[in-house]
C-alpha positions as CSV (number, residue, x, y, z in Angstrom):
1,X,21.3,29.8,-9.1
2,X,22.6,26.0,-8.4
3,X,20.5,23.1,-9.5
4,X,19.5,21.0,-6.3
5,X,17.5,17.5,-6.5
6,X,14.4,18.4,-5.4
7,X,13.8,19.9,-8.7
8,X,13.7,16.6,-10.3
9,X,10.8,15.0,-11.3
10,X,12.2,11.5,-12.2
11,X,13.8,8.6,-10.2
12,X,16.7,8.6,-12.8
13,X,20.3,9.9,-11.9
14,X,21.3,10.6,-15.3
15,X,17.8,12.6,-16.3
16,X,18.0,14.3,-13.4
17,X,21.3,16.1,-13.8
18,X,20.3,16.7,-18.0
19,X,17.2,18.3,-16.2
20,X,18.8,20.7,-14.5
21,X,21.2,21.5,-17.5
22,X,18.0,21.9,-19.4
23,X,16.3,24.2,-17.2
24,X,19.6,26.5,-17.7
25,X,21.2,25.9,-14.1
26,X,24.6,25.1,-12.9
27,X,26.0,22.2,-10.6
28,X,27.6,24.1,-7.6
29,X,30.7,21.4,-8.2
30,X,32.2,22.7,-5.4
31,X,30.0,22.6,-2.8
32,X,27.5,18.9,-4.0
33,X,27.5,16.4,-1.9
34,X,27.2,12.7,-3.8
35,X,24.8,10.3,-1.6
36,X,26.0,6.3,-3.3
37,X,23.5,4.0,-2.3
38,X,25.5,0.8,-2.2
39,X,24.1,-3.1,-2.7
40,X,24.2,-5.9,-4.4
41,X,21.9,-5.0,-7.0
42,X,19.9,-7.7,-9.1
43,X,19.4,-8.2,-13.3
44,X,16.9,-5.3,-14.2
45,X,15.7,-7.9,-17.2
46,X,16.0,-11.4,-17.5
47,X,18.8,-10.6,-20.4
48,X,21.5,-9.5,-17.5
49,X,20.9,-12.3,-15.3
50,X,24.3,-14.4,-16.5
51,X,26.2,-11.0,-15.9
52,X,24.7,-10.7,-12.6
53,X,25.3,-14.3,-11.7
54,X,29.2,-13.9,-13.2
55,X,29.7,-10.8,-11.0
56,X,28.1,-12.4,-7.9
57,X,30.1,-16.1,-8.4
58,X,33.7,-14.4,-8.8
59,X,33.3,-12.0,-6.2
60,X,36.0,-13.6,-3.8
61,X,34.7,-11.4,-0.5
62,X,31.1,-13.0,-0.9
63,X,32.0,-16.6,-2.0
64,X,35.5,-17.2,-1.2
65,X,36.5,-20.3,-3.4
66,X,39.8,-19.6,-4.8
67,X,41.1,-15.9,-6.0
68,X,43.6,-17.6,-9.0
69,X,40.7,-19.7,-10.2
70,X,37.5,-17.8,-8.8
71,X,36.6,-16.3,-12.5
72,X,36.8,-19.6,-14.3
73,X,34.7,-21.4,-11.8
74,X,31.8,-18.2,-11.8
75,X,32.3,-18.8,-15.4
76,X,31.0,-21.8,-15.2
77,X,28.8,-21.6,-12.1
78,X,26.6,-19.1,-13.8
79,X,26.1,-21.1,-16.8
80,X,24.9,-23.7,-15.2
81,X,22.6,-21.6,-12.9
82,X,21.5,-19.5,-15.7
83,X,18.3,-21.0,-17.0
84,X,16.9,-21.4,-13.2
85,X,17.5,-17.8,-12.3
86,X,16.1,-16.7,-15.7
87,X,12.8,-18.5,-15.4
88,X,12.5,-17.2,-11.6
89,X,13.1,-13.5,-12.9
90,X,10.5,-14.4,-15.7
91,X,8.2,-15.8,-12.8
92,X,8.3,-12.3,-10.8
93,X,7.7,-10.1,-13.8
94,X,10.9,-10.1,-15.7
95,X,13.7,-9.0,-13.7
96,X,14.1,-7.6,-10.4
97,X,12.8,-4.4,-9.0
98,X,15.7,-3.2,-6.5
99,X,17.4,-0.8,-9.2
100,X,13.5,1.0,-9.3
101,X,13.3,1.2,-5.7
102,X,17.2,2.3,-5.0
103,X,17.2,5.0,-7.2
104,X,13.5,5.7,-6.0
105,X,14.9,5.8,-2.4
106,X,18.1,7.9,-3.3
107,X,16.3,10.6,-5.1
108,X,13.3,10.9,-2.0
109,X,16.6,10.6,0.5
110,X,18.9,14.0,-1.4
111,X,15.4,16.0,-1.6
112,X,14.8,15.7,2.5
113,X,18.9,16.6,2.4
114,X,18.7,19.5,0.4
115,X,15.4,20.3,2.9
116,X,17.3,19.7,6.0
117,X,20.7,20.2,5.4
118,X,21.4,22.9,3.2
119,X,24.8,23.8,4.8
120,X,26.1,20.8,2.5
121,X,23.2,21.1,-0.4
122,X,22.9,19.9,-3.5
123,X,23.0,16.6,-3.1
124,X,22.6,14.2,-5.8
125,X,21.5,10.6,-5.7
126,X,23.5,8.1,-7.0
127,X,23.8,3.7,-6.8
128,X,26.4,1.8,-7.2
129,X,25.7,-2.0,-7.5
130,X,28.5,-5.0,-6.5
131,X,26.7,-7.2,-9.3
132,X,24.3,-5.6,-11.7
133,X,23.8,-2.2,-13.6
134,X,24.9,0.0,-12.7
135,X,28.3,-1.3,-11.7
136,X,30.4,0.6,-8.8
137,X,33.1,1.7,-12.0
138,X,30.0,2.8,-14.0
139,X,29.0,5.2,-10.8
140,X,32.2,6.5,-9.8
141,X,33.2,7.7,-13.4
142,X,29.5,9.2,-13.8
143,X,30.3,11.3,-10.0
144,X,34.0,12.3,-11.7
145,X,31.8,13.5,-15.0
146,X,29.7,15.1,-12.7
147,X,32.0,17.0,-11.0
148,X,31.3,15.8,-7.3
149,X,34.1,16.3,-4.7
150,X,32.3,14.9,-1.2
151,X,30.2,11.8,-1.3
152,X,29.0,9.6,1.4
153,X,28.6,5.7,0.6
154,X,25.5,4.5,2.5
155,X,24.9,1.0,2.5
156,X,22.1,-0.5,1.4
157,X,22.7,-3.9,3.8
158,X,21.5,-1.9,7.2
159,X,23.0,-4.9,9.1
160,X,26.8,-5.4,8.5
161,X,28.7,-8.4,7.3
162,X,31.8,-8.3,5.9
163,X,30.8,-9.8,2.7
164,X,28.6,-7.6,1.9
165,X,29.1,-3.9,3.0
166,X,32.7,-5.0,3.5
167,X,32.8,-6.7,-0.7
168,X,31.4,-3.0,-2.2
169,X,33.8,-1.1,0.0
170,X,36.6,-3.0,-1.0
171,X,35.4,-2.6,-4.8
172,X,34.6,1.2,-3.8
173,X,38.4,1.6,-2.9
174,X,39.9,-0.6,-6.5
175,X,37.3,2.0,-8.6
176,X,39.3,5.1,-6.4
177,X,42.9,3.8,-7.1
178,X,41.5,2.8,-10.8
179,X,39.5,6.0,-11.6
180,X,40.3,8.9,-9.1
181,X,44.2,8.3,-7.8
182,X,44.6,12.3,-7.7
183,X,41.2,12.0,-5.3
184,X,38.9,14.4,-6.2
185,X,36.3,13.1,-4.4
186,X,36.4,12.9,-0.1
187,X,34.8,9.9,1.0
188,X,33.4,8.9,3.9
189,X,30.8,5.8,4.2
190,X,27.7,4.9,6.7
191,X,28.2,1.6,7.0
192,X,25.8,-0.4,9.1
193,X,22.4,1.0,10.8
194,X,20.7,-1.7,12.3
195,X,19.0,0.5,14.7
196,X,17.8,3.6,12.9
197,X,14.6,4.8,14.3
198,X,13.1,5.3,10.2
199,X,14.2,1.1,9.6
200,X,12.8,0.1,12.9
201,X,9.7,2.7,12.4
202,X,9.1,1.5,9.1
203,X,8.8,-2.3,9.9
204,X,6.7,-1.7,12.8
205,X,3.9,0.0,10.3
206,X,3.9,-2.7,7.8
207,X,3.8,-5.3,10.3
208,X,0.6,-3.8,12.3
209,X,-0.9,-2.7,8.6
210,X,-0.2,-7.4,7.9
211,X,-1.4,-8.2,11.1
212,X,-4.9,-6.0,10.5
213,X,-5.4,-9.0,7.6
214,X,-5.8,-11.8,10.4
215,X,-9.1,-11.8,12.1
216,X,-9.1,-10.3,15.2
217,X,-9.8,-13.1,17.2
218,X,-6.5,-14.7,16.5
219,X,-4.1,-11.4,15.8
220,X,-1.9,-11.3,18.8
221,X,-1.4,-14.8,18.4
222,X,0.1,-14.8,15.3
223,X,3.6,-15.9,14.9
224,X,6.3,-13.1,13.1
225,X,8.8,-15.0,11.3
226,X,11.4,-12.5,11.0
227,X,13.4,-13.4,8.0
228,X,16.9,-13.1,6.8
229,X,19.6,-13.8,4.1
230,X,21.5,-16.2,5.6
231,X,25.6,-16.6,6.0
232,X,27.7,-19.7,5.4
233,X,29.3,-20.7,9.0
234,X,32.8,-20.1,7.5
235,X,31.6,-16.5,7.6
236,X,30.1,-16.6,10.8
237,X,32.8,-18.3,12.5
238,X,35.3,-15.1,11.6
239,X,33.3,-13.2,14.0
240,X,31.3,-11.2,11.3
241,X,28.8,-8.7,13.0
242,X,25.8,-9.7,11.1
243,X,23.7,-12.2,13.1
244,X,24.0,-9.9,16.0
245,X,22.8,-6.7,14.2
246,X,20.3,-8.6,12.5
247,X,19.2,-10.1,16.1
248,X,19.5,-6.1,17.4
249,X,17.0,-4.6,14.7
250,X,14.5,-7.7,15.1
251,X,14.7,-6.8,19.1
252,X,13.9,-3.1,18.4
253,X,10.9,-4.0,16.1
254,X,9.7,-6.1,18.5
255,X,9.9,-3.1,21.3
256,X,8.0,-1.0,19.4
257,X,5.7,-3.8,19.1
258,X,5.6,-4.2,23.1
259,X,6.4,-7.8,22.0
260,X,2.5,-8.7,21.5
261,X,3.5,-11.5,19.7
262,X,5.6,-14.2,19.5
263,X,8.3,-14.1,17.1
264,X,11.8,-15.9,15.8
265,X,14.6,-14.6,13.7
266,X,15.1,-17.0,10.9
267,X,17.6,-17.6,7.7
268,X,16.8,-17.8,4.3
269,X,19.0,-18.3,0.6
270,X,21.0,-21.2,1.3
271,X,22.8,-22.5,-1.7
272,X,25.5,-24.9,-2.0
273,X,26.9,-27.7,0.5
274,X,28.8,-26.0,3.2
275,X,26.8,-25.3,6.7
276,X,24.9,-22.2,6.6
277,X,23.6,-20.0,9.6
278,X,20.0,-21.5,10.7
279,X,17.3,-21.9,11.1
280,X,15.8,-22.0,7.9
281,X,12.8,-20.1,7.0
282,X,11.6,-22.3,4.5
283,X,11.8,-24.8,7.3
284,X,10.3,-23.3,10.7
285,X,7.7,-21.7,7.8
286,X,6.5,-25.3,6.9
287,X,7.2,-26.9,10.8
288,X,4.5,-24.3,12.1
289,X,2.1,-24.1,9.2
290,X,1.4,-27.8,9.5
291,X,0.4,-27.7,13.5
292,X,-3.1,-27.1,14.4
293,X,-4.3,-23.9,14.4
294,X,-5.4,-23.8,17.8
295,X,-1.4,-23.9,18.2
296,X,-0.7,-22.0,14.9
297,X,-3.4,-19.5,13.8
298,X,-1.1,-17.9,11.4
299,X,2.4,-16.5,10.6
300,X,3.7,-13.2,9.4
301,X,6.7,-13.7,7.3
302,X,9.1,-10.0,7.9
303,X,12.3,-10.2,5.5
304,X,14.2,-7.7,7.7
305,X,17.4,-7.4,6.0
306,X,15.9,-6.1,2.9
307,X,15.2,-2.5,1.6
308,X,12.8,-3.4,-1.3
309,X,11.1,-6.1,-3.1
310,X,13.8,-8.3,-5.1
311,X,13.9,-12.4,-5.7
312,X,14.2,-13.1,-2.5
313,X,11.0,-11.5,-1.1
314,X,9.1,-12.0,-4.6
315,X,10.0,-15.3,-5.6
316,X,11.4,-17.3,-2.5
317,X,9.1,-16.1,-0.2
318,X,5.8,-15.1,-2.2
319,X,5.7,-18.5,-4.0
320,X,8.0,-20.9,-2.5
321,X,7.3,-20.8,0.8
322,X,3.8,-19.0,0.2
323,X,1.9,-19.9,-2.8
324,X,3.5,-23.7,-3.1
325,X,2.8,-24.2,0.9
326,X,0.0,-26.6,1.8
327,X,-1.3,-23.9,4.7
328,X,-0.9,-20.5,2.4
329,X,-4.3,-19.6,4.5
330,X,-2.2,-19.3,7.4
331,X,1.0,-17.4,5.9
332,X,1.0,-13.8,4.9
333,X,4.2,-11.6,3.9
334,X,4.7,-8.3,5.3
335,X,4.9,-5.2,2.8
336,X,8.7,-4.7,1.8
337,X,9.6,-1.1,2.6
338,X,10.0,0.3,-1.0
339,X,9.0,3.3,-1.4
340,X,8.4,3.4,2.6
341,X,8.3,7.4,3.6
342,X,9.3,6.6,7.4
343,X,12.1,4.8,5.9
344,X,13.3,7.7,3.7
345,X,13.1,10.2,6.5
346,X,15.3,8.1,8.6
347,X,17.8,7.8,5.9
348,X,17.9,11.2,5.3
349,X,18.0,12.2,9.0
350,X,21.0,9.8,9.2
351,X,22.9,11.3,6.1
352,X,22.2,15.0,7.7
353,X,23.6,13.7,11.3
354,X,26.3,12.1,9.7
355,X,27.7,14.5,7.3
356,X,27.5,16.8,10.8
357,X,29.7,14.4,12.9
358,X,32.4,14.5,10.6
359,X,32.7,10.7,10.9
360,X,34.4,8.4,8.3
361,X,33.4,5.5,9.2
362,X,32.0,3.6,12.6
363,X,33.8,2.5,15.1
364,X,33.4,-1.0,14.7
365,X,34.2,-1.1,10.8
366,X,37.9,-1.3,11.6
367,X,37.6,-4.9,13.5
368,X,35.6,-5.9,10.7
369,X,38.4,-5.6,8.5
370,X,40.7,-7.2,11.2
371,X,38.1,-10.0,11.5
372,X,37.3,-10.1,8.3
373,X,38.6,-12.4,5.6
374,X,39.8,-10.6,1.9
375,X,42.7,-11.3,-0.8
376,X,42.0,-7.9,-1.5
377,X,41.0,-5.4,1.3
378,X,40.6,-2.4,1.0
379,X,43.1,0.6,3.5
380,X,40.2,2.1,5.5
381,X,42.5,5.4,6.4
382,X,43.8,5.7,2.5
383,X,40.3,5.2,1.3
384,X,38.4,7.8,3.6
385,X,38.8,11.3,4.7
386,X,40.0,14.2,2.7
387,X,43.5,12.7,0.4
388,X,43.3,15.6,-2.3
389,X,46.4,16.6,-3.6
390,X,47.4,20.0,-3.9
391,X,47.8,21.3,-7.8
392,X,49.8,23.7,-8.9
């Protein structure tokens, strides 16, 4: 009898599996299908915060500066920003929640699979991280251990950009030629889903559940301010897909909405001098809260390129935007999707129709990484699809 996910009881990779070694099964190694939840991660206590700030600083896809000297200048950069970020965590509750909620998600995710798919059950739940705990190495070794041959890497960033999605497949493809050059594990990746119907579903009941909180009177006049992590123009100006699949989920929210309100798409985490993709939600927040409230009865603040709850959400839009804002009567935050069953289902209909297709990768992921800027890239054909070698 082979040990399948939905026998867990805890949101922890690693007690899962002991579980089922407990309960006296055995991993059908041959058959489990890994599902790597990829992002950027975030310090799960304030102690990790200059390791996350390191990582994030000398990651050359995200911030290119200079690939020679990169490390040296992160070293320094996240020494100086240390102390900020560290009293922000503090501020929020101590570190940030989007290790919780990705393993929460992954785990809910491979029991639907196991459910709904069982023509490529078990699958186990795993996350890989570009910046924090657990690091990608960390993960991939833990799958070898494990004894996982097929795996799927599904983004956590459902709208692509090439520093992003395109940074953690490029470090997904150093860990294979690092950790697995015989390649016992066939990879293939879901790398963008701006449009999937459990997202779109998902935002849509979190928004109407926020808009319920404004009197009805004034509801359908309430601005959504749609907001998202913005990009430095450098970035943009490659042709990166991300503003437009952003733009595309915001659009299909707003269908499902039948566009009863009015709404704008605006950009948030600026840092640094360069120009960065606008405008700002900080901004537009503070432009509008000020007007009359004949004009302005209220806005509802949607990050949409986020999966859960992190400093962005908690800190930069909770109190600095919210709680320090002269007109916080007027400004409400939608619910993140966390632990969001809609979303789950999507994700796990998505993995099922995916693993189906046979798909590697989407179409457009290839003029990414012809668009795309890397000193380090990864080779798309050479990373996915099935490369074992034959043993004697």
């Amino acid at each position: 009898m082979y040990c399948s996910i939905k026998r867990a009881t805890t949101v922890s990779t690693t007690n899962v599996l002991k579980r089922c070694f407990s309960q006296g099964y055995q991993l059908n190694k041959s058959q489990a299908t890994g599902v790597v939840f990829m992002n950027m991660g975030g310090p799960s206590t304030v102690e990790e915060t200059h390791d996350f700030l390191y990582q994030l600083f000398a990651d050359n896809d995200l911030i290119p500066i200079n690939k020679r000297f990169q490390p040296l200048i992160a070293k320094y950069i996240a020494k100086f920003r240390t102390p900020k970020i560290e009293q922000q965590y503090k501020e929020i509750g101590g570190g940030s929640p989007i290790r919780k909620w990705s393993e929460y998600q992954s785990v809910k995710v491979c029991k639907m699979l196991d459910e709904i798919s069982p023509e490529t059950k078990p699958h186990y739940p795993y996350v890989a991280f570009r910046y924090a705990k657990p690091l990608t190495e960390e993960t991939y070794q833990k799958m070898l251990d494990d004894g996982i041959t097929r795996a799927v890497a599904l983004t956590q960033y459902q709208q692509f950009s090439y520093s992003t999605t395109g940074s953690s497949i490029n470090e997904l493809w150093r860990q294979v030629k690092k950790l697995d050059p015989n390649r016992s594990i066939v990879w293939s990746t879901i790398d963008r889903w701006p449009s999937n119907k459990g997202l779109v579903d998902a935002f849509v009941a979190n928004i109407r559940n926020k808009l319920k909180e404004f009197p009805e009177e004034i509801r359908d006049e309430v601005i959504i301010l749609f907001s998202s992590h913005s990009l430095p123009m450098d970035v943009v100006n490659t042709g990166d897909a991300y503003p437009a699949e952003v733009a595309a989920t915001v659009y299909q929210i707003m269908s499902k909405l039948k566009f009863k309100n009015p709404y704008r798409l605006t950009w948030q985490s600026q840092v640094g001098p360069k120009p960065w993709l606008g405008a700002q939600t900080l901004a537009i927040s503070k432009f509008l809260s000020e007007m009359d409230s004949s004009k302005v009865p209220g806005i509802c603040l949607v990050p949409v390129s986020f999966t859960s709850d992190h400093i962005e959400t908690l800190h930069e839009v909770d109190i600095g935007m919210i709680e320090e804002s002269e007109h916080k009567d007027k400004l409400k935050r939608c619910d993140s999707l966390n632990g969001s069953e809609i979303l789950t289902k999507g994700l796990a209909e998505m993995v099922k129709d995916h693993l189906k297709s046979g798909e590697l990768y989407s179409k457009q992921l290839k003029l990414d990484y012809l668009l795309g800027k890397s000193s380090d890239p990864a080779d798309l054909d050479q990373l996915f699809g099935d490369h074992t070698k034959i043993k004697n």
